[in-house]
C-alpha positions as CSV (number, residue, x, y, z in Angstrom):
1,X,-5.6,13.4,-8.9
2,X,-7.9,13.9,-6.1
3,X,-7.7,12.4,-2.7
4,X,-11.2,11.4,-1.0
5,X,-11.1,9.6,2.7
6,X,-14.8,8.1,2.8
7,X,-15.6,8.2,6.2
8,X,-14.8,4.9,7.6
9,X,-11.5,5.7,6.3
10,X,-11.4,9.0,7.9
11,X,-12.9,7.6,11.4
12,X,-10.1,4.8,11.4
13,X,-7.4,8.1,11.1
14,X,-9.2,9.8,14.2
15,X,-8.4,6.8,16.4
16,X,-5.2,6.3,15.2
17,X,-4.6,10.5,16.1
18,X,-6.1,9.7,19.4
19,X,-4.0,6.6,20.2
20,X,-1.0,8.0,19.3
21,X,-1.7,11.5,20.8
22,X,-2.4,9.3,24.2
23,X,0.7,7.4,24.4
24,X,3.0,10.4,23.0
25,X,3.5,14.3,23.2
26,X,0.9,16.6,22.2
27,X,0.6,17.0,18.7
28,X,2.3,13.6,17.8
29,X,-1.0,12.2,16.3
30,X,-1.4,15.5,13.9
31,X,2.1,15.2,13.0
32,X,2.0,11.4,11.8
33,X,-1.6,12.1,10.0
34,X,-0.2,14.7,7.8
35,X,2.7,12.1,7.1
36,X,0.0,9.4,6.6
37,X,-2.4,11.5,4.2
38,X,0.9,12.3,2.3
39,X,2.0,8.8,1.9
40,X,-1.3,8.2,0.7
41,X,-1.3,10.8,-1.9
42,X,1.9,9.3,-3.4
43,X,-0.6,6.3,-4.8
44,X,-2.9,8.7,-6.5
45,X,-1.8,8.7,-9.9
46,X,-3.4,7.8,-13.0
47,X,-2.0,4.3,-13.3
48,X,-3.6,0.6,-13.7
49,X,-3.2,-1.2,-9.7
50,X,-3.6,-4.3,-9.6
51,X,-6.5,-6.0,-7.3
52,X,-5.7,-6.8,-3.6
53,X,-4.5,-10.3,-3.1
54,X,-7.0,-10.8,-0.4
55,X,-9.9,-12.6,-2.0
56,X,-12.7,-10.7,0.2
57,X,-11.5,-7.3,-1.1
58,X,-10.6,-8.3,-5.1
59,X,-14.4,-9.4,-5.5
60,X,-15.4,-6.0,-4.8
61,X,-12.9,-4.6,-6.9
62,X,-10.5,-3.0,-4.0
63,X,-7.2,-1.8,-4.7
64,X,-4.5,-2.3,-1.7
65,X,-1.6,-0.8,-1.0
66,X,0.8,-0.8,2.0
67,X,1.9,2.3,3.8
68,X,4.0,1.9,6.7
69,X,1.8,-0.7,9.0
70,X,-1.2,-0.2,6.9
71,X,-3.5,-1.4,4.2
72,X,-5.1,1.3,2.2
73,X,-8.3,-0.3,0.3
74,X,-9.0,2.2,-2.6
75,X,-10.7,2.6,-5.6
76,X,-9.9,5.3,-8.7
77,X,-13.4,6.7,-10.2
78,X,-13.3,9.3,-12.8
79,X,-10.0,10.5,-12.1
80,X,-10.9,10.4,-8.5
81,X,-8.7,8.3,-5.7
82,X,-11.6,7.1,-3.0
83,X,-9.6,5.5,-0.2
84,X,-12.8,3.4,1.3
85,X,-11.0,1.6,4.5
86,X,-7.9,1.3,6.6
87,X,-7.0,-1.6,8.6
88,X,-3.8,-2.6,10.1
89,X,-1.8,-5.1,8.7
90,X,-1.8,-7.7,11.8
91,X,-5.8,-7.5,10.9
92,X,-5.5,-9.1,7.2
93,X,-6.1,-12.3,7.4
């Protein structure tokens, strides 16, 4: 199944490539993204999820899943995984 990163998605990846490239060795940041987007293809398979148990994001239909410290808010469209936002767990409330 394919794997699209809408862009606020995408943008919250960038910051957390920049933050960790700050705060570690060069190439750090690259190293956990391509962990990250791998992690996240491991959900895009062609099975029923269940709505996120946060109220806000089951009205509009959102799919959640934690990976490592994460929340991945998705949605599958014609055989299509759309991951739409990524927020830190801490953040849910």
């Amino acid at each position: 199944m394919k794997v699209v990163i809408l862009p606020t998605a995408h943008k919250t990846i960038q910051q957390i490539v920049a933050y960790i490239e700050d705060i570690n060795t060069e190439g750090s940041g690259i190293k956990w993204s391509e962990r990250f987007y791998k992690e996240i293809s491991k959900y895009a398979q062609p099975i029923k999820y269940a709505l996120c148990r946060h109220k806000f994001w089951a009205n509009k239909k959102f799919h959640c899943v934690a990976v490592k410290n994460w929340i991945i808010f998705f949605k599958i469209e014609n055989d299509i995984f759309y991951v739409y936002r990524i927020i830190h767990a801490a953040n849910i409330r």
